[in-house]
N, C-alpha and C positions, 0 to 999 in steps of 0.2 A: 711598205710605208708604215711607220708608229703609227697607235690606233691614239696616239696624246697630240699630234699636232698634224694639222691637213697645211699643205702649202698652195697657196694661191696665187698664180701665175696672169695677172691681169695684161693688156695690152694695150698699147698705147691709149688715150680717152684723148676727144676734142668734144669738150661740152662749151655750149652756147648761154653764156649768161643770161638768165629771165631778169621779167623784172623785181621777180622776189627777191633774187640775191643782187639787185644793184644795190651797188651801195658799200658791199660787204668786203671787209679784207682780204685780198688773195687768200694771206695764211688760215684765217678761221675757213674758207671756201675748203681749202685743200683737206682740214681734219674733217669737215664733216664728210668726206668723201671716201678718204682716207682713214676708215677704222684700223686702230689697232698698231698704227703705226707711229713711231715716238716723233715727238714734236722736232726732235733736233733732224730726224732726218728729214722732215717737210722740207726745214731753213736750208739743210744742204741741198737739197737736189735745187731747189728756188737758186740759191749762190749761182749754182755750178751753172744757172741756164739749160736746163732740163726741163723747167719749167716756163710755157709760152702764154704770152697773151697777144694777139694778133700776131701773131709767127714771130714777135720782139720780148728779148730778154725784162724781165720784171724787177719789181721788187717782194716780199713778203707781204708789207704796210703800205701797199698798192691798193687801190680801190676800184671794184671792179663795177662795168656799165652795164646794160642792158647789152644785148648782141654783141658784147667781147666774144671772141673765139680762146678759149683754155687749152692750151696742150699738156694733159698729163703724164709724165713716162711711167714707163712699168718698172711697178716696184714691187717685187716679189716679200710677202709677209708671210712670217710661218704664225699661225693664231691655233693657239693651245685652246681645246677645248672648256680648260677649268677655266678660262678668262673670261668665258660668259656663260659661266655657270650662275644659276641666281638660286640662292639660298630658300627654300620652301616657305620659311618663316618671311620673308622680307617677298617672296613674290605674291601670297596670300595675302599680304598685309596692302600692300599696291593694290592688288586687284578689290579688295574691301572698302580703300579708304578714298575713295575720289569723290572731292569737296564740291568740283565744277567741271562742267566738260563743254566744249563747243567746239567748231571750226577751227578756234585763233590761239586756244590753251587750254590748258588741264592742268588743272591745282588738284595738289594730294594731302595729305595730312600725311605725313614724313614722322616716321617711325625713328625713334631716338638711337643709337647707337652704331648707324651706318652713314658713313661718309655719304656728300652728294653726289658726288663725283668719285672716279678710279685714280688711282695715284701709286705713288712708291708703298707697297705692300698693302696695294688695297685694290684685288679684282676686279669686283662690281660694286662701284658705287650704286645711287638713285636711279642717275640720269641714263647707264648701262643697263643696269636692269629691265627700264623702265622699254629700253630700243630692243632688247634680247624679247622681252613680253610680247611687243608691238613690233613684229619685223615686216608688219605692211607697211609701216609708217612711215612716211618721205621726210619728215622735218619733225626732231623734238630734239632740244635743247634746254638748258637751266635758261632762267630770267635773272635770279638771283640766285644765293648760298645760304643755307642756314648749316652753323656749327654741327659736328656729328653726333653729339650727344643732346642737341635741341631736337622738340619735334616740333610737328605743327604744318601751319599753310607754306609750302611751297610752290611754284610756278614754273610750268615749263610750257614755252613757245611753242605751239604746233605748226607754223608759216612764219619766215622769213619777215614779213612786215609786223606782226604783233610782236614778236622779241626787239625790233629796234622803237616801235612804239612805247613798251612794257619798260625798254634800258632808262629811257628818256625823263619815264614819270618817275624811277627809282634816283636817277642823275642828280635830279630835279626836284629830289625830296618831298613827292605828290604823290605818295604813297602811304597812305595811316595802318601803321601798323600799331597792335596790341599785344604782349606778351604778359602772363601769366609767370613769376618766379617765385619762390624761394628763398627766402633770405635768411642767412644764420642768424639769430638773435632776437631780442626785442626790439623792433624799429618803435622807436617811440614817435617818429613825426606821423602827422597823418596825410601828408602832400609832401613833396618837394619836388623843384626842378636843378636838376645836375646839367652844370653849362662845362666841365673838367675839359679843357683840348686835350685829343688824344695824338700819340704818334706812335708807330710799327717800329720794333725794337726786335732786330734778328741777334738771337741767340746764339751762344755758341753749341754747334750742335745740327744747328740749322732750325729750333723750334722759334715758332712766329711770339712772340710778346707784344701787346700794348700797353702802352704806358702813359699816364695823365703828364702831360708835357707843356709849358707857357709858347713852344715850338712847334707844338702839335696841329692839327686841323681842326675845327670848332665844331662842338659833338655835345650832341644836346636831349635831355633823357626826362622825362615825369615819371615819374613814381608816386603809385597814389597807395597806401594801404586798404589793405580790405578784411584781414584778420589776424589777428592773433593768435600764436599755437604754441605749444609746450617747445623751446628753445628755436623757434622761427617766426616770421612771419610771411603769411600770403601778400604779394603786392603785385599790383597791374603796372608794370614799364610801358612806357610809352617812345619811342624811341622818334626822335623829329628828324634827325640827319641817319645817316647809314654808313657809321663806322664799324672797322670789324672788330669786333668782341665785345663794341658797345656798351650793354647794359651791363655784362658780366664786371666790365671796369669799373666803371661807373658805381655800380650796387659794392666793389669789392673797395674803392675809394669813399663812399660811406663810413666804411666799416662792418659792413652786413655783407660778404660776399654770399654769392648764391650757393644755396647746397648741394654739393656735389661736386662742384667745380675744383679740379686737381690742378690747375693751371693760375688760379687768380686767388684759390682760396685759402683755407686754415688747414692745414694737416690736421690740428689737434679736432678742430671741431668737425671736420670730413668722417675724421675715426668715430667717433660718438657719433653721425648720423648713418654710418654703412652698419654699425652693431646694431642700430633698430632698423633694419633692409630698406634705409634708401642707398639704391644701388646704382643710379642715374646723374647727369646734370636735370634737377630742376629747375628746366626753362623753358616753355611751351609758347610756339608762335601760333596765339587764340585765334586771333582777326587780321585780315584786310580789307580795307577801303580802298578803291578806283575807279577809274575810268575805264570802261572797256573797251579795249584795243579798233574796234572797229566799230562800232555804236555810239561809243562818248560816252554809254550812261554810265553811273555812279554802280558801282555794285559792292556788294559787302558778303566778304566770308569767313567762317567762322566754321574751326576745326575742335569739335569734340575733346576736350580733356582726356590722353590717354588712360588707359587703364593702371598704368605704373604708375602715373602721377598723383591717379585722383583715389585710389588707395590708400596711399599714406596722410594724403589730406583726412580722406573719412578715421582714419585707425587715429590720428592727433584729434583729431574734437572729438571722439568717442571718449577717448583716455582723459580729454580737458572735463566734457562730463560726470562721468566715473569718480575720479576723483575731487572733484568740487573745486577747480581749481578756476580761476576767474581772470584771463588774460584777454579775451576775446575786445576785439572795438568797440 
């Protein structure tokens, strides 16, 4: 047998839905069961009737009850060792950065330059890492997404009832989040709110765009300054709805896109900030505010300024000193 891939020879499964998982999609039931395995084959075996719930054919976007009976068939996966392989740097960074922990979730401070998730040319995401670290762990999944090259609070479900809880308040836009960006230029206002609708614009290529659209869905952002620095300014985003790429649009519809940003921003002005080593998107998710999934109470959390970030902030007001220069708010 290769010493790169162990094959796993499972046998039939009849698991008995709890009440955790009432509620939940066949299809999401079957991935978390189903490590490692591609999403298309879940949808075909589910087709073909392979897949039972109370000894009757299903569907995927079926929902499942307390005491359903699941029949799973064996489906043999070969799983390459390098797939849950987790990188030294990004497994010490997990184990160091954890915001909150309880029973119900565990928020991390999300290290900038790794997806959250695994995808087309990307091993180990977060949320994999996160299962390879913790392989006692019966149940963690995302709440939400933050971009790859964001860092900051992120969230992940520990129990089946806190992540439909947690989807709920996110849905539902009762979730106060704060973000910390970068923005190219001198923002001369010192508040604004950006109301821009956004709409998901697929590229040729396959890469995701958003784009300010009178089509779009209504997406809604504060921006408040808080300093001024040699060709940028620091500004706190405030994001009220929860579209994806959000503030990055938003900030780039301005006319101040964030720095860093290869997607929404300036080539010219990207090149002049990588020659002085910002080497990142700066955009850091600072805070969140909520309800806690199983208590009600209000809690608040709040992730430390990475070290890549808060570097180039201190190295700009050092040099705005230095040389006597006077942009600051």
């Amino acid at each position: 047998m290769s010493n790169e891939s162990e094959i796993i020879r499972p046998k039939v499964q009849w698991i008995e839905v709890t009440e955790e998982s009432s509620g939940q999609r066949l299809d999401n039931f079957l991935l978390a069961r189903l490590k490692g395995v591609p999403k298309s084959r879940i949808y075909r075996v589910v087709r073909k009737g392979e897949v039972r719930i109370n000894k009757g054919r299903c569907q995927a976007k079926q929902r499942l009850v307390a005491g359903d009976i699941v029949r799973i068939p064996p489906i043999r996966v070969a799983q390459r060792e390098k797939d849950n392989f987790v990188p030294p740097r990004l497994g010490t960074h997990l184990r160091q950065n954890i915001l909150f922990e309880d029973e119900s979730m565990l928020i991390i401070n999300k290290p900038s330059g790794f997806a959250v998730h695994g995808g087309t040319g990307i091993n180990t995401g977060i949320i994999e890492a996160l299962r390879s670290l913790r392989p006692e762990a019966k149940f963690l999944e995302l709440v939400h997404r933050l971009d790859k090259d964001t860092s900051g609070c992120l969230i992940i479900a520990k129990k089946r009832s806190s992540l439909t809880y947690l989807h709920e308040l996110f849905r539902t836009d009762r979730v106060n989040k704060t973000y910390l960006a970068l923005l190219s230029g001198i923002w001369q206002r010192k508040k604004m709110w950006v109301t821009a609708p956004l709409q998901k614009n697929i590229q040729k290529g396959g890469e995701r765009m958003v784009v300010v659209s009178r089509a779009g869905k209504a997406a809604e952002t504060l921006f408040r300054r808080l300093q001024k620095l040699e060709h940028a300014t620091l500004v706190e985003a405030s994001p009220k709805t929860g579209r994806t790429h959000q503030i990055r649009v938003h900030a780039a519809w301005m006319g101040h896109p964030i720095v860093g940003d290869d997607r929404y921003g300036n080539t010219e002005m990207n090149g002049l900030f990588k020659s002085k080593g910002y080497k990142r998107l700066m955009l850091h998710a600072e805070k969140l505010e909520m309800k806690h999934p199983e208590t009600e109470q209000v809690i608040s959390i709040t992730a430390p300024i990475p070290d890549d970030f808060n570097d180039f902030l201190d190295f700009s007001r050092k040099k705005q000193l230095l040389t006597g220069s006077s942009v600051s708010s």
